[in-house]
N, CA, C and O of each residue as an XYZ file, in Angstrom:
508
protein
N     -85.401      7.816    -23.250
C     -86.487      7.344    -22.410
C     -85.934      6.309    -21.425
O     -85.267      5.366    -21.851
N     -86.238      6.485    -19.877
C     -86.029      5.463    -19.404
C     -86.431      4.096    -19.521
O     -87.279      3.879    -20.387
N     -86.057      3.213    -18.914
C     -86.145      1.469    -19.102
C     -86.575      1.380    -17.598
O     -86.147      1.916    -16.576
N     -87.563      0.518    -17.851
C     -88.093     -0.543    -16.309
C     -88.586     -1.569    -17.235
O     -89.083     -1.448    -18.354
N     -88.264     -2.923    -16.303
C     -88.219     -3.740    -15.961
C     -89.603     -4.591    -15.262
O     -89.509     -4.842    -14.060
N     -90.347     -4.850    -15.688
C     -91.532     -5.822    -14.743
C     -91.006     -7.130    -14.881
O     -90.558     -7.668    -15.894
N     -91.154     -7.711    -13.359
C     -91.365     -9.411    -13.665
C     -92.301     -9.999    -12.809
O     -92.075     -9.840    -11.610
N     -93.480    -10.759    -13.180
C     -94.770    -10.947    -12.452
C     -94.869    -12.282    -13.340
O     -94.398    -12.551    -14.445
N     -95.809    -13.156    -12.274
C     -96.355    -14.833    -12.627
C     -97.865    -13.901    -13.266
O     -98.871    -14.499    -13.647
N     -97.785    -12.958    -13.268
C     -99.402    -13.103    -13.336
C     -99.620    -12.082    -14.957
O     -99.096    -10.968    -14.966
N    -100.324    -12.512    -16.107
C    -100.171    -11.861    -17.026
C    -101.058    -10.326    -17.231
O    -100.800     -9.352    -17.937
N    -102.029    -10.563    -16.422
C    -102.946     -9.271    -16.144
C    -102.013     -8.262    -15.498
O    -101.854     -7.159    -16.021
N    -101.579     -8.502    -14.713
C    -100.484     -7.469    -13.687
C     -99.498     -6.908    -14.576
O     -98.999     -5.819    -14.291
N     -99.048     -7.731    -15.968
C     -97.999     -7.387    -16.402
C     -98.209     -6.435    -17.916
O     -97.319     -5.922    -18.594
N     -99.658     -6.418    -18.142
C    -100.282     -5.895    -18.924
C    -100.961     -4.576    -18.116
O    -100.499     -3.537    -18.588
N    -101.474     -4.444    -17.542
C    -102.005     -3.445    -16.419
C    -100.801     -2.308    -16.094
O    -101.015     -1.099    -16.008
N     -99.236     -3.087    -15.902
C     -98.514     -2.373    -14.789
C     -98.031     -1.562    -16.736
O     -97.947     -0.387    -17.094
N     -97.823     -2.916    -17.543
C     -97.181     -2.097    -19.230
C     -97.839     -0.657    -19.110
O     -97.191      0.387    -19.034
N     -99.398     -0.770    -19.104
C     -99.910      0.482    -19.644
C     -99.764      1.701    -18.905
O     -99.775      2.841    -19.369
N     -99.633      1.370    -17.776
C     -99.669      2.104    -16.528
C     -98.743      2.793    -17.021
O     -99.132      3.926    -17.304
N     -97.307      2.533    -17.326
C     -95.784      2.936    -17.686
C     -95.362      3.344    -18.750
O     -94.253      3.863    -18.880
N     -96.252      3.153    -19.741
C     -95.597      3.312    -21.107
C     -95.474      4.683    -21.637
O     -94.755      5.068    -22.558
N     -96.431      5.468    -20.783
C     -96.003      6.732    -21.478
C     -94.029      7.170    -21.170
O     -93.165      7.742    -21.834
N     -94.074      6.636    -20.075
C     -92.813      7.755    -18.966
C     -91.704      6.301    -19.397
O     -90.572      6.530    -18.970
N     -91.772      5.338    -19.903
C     -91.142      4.575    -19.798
C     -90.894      3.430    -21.019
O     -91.953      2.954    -21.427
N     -89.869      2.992    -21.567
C     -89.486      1.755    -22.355
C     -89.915      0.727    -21.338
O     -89.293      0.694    -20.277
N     -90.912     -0.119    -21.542
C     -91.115     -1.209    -20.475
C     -91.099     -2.357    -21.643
O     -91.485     -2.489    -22.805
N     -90.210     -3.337    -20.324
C     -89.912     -4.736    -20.500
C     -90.780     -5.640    -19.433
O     -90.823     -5.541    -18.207
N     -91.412     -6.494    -20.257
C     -91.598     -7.127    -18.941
C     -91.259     -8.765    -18.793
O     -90.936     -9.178    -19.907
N     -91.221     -9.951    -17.684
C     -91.547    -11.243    -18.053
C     -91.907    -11.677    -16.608
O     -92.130    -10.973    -15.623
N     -91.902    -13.317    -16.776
C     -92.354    -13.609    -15.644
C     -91.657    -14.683    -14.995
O     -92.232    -15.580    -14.379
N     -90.578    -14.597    -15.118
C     -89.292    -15.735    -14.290
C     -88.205    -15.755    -14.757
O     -87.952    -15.721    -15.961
N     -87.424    -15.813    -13.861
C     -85.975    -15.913    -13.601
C     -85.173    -16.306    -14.916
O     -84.206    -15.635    -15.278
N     -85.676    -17.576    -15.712
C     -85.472    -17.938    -16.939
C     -85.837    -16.876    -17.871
O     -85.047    -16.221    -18.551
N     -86.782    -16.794    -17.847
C     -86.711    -15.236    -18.934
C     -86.094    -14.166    -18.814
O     -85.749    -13.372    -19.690
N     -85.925    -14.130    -17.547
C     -84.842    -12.722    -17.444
C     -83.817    -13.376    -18.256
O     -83.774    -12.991    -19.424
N     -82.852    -14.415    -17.850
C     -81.475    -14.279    -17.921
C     -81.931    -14.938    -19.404
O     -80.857    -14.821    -19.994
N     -82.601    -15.390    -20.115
C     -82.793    -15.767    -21.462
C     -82.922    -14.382    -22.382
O     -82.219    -14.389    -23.393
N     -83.554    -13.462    -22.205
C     -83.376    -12.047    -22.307
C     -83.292    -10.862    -22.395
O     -83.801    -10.174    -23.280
N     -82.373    -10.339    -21.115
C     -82.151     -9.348    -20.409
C     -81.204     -9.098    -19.483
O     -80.685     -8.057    -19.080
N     -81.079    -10.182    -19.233
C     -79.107    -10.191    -18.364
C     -78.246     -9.269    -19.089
O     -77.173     -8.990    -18.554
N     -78.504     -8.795    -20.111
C     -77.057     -7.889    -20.434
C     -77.962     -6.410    -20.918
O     -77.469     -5.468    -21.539
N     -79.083     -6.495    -20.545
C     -80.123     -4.806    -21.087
C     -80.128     -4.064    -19.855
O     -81.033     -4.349    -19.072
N     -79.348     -3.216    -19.534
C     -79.415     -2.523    -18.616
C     -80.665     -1.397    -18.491
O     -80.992     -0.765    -19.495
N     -81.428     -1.156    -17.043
C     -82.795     -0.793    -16.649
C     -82.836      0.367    -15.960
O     -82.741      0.030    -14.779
N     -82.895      1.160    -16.004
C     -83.037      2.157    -14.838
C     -83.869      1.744    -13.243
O     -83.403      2.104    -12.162
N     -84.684      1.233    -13.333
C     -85.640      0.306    -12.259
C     -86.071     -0.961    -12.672
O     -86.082     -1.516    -13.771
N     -86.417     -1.288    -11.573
C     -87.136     -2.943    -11.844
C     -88.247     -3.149    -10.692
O     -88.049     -2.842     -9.516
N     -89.375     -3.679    -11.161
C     -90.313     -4.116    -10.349
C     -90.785     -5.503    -10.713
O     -91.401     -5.971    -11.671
N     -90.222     -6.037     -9.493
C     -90.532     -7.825     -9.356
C     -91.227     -8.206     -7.898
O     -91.192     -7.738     -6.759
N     -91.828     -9.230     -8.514
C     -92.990     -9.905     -7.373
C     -92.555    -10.676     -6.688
O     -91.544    -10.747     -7.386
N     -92.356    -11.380     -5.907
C     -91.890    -12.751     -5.046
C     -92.479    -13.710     -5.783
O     -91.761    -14.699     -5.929
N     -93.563    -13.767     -6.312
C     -94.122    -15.681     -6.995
C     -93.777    -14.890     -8.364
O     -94.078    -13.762     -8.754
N     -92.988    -15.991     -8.959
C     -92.621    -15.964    -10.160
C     -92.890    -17.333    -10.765
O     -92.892    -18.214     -9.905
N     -93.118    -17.766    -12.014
C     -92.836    -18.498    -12.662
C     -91.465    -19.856    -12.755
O     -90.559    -19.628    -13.556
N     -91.428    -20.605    -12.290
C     -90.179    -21.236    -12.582
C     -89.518    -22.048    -11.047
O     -90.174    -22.468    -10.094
N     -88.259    -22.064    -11.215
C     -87.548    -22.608     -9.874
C     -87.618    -21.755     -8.957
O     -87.758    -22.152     -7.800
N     -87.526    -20.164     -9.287
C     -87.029    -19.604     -8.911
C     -87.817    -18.315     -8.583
O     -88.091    -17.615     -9.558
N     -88.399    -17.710     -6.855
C     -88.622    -16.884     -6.722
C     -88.219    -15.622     -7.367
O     -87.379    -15.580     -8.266
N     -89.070    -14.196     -6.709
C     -88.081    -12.988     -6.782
C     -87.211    -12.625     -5.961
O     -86.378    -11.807     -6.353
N     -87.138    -13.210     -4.347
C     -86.406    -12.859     -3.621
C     -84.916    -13.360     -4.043
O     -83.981    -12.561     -4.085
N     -84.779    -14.574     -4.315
C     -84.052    -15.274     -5.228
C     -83.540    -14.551     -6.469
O     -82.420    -14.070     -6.297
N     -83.925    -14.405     -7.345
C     -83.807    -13.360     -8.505
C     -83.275    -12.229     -8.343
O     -82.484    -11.805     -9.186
N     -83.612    -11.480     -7.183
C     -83.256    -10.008     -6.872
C     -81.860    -10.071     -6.399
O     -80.941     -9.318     -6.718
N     -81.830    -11.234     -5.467
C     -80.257    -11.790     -4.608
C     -79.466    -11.949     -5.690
O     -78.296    -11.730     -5.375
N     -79.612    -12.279     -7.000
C     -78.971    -12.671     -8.031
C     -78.488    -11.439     -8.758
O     -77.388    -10.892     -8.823
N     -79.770    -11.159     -9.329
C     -79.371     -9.534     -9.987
C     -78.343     -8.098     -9.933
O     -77.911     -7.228    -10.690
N     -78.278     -8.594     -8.214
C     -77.946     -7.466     -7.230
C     -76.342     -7.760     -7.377
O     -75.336     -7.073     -7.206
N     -76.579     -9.063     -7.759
C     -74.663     -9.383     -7.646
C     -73.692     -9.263     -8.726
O     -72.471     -9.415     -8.764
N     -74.938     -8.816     -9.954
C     -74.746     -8.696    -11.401
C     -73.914     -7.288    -11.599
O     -74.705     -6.345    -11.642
N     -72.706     -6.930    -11.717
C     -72.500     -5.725    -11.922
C     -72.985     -4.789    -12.899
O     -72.767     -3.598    -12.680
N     -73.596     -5.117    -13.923
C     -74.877     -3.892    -14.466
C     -76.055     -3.799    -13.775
O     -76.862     -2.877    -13.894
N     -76.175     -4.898    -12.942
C     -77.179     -4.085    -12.156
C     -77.344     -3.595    -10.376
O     -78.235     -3.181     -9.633
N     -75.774     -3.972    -10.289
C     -75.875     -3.778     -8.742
C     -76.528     -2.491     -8.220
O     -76.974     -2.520     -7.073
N     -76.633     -1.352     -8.948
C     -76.938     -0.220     -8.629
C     -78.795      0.501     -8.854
O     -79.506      1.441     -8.499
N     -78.809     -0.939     -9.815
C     -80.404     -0.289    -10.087
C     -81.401     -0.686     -9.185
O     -81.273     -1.682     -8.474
N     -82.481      0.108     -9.175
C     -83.217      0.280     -7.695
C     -84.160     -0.895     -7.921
O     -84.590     -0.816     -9.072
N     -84.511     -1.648     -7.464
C     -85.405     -2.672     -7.444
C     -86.370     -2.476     -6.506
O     -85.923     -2.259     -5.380
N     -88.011     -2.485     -6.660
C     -89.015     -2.477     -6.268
C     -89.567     -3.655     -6.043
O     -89.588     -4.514     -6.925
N     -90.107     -3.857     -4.782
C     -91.041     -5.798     -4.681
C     -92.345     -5.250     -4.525
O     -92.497     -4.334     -3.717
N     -93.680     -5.849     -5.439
C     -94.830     -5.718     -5.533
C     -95.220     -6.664     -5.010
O     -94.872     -7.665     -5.636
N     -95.751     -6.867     -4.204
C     -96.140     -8.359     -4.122
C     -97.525     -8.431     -3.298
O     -97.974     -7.450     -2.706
N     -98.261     -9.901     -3.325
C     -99.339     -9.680     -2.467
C     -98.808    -10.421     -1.067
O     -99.502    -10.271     -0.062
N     -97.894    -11.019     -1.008
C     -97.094    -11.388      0.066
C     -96.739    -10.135      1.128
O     -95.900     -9.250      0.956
N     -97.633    -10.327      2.281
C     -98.019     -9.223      3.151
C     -97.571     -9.064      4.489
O     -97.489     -8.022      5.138
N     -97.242    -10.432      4.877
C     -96.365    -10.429      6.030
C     -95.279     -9.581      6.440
O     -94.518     -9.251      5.531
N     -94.958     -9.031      7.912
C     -93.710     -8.506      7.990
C     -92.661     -9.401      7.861
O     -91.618     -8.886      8.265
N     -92.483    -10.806      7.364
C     -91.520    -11.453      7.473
C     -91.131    -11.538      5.750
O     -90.042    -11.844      5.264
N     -92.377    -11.167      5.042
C     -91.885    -11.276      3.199
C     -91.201    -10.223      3.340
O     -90.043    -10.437      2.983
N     -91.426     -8.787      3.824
C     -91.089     -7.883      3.538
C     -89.370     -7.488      4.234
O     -88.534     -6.860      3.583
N     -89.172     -7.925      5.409
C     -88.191     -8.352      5.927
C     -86.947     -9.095      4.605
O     -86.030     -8.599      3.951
N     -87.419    -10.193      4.682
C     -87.036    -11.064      3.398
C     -86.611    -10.467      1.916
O     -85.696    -10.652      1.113
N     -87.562     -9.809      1.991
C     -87.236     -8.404      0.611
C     -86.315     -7.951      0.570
O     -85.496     -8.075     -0.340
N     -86.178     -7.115      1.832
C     -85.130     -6.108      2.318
C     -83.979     -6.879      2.727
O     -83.064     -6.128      3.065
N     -83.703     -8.058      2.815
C     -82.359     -9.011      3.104
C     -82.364     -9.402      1.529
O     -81.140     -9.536      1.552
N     -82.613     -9.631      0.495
C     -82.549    -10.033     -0.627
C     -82.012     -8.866     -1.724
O     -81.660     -9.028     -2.892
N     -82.082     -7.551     -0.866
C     -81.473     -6.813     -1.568
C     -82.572     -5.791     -2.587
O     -82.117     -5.124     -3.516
N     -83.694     -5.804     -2.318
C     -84.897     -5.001     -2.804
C     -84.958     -3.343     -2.308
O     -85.170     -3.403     -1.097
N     -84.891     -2.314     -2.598
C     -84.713     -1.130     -2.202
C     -85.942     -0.638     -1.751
O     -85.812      0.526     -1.372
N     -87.675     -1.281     -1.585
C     -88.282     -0.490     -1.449
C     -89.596     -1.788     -1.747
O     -89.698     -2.435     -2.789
N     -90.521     -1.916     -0.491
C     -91.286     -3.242     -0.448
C     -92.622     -2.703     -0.550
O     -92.903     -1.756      0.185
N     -93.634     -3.234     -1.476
C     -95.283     -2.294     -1.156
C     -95.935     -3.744     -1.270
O     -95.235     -4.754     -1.335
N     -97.285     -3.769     -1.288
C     -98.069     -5.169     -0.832
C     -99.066     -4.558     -2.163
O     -99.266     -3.454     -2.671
N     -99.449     -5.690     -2.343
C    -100.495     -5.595     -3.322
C    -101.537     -5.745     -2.755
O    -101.490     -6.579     -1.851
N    -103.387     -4.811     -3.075
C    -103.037     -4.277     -4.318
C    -102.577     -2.479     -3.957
O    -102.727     -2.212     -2.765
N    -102.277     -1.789     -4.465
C    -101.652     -0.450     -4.486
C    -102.324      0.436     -5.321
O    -102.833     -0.171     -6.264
N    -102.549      1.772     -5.347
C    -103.173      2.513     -6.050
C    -101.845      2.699     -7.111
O    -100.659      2.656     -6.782
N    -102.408      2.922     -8.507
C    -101.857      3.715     -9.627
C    -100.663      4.497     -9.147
O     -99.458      4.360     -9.360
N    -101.690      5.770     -8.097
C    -100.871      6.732     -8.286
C     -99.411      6.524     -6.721
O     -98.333      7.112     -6.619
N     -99.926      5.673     -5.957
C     -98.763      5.647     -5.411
C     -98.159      4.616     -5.826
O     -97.606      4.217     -4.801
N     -97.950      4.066     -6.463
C     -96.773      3.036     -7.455
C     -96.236      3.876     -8.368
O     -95.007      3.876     -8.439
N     -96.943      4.708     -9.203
C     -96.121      5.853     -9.443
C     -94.966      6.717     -8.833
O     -93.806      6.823     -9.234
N     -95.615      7.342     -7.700
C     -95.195      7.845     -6.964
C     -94.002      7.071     -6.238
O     -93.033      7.664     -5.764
N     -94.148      5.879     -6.206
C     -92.740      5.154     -5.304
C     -91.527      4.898     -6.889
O     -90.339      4.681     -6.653
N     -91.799      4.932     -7.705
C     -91.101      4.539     -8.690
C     -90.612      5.877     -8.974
O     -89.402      5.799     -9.185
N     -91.097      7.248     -9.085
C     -90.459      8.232     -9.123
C     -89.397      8.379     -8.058
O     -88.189      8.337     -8.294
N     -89.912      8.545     -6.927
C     -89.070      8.837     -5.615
C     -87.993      7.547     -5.467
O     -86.991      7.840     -4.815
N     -88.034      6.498     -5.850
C     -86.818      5.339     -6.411
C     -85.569      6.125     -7.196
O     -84.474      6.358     -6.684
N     -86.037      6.534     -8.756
C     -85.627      7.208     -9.413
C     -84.825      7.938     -8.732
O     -83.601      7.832     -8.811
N     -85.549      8.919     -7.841
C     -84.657     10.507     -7.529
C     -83.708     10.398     -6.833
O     -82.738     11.155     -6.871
N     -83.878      9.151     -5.865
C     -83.054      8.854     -4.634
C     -81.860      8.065     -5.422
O     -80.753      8.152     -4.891
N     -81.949      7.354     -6.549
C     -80.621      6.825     -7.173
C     -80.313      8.305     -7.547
O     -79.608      8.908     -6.737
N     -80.718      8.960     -8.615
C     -80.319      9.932     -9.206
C     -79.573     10.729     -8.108
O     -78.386     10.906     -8.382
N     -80.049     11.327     -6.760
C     -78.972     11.915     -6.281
C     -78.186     11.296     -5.431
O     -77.597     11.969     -4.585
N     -78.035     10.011     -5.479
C     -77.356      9.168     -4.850
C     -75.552      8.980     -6.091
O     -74.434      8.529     -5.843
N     -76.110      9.533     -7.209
C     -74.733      9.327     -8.086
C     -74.228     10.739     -8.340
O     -73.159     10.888     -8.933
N     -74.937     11.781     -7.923
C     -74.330     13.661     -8.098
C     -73.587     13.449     -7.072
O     -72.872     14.349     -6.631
């Protein structure tokens, strides 16, 4: 079974996005930078979906810049959910190293749908 990754300040989102996933997916989730690297720095994910407001010192744009430099995860596709709507968050996303930016809130089925098509595009990105 694949692994994703949630990290959200908000505990409804992170319960909502669990159920959403759990059939198709091992889901992890937390909600800051400290919890990641407290633990999950060494659990490798197939995807990850993180928010920009996180919990802690430390954004997601921040977090993602970090992750990305992590060699288990330089390759995994990272998704930004966020309600941060500006073309300049999303900009920001995409310089931080995020593969793929949506605004909150989003339907079910296309968060689905972007997390599959994430998937496929790594997948034939390594054939």
């Amino acid at each position: 079974m694949k692994k994703l990754l949630i990290i959200d300040d908000d505990s409804l989102t992170l319960i909502t996005m669990s159920r959403l996933f759990n059939k198709e997916f091992e889901v992890a989730v937390c909600d800051s930078a400290e919890e990641f690297y407290n633990k999950y720095v060494n659990t490798e994910f197939d995807i990850i979906i993180t928010d920009i407001s996180l919990r802690g010192a430390k954004d997601g744009l921040v977090l993602t810049t970090e992750i990305k430099k992590l060699p288990l995860f330089s390759k995994t596709p990272i998704l930004c959910l966020s309600a941060h709507a500006m073309n300049k968050d999303r900009e920001n996303a995409l310089a931080a190293g995020v593969d793929l930016f949506l605004t909150k809130p989003v339907s079910n089925k296309i968060l689905m749908q972007t997390v599959s098509q994430l998937l496929a595009k790594e997948l034939d990105e390594k054939v």
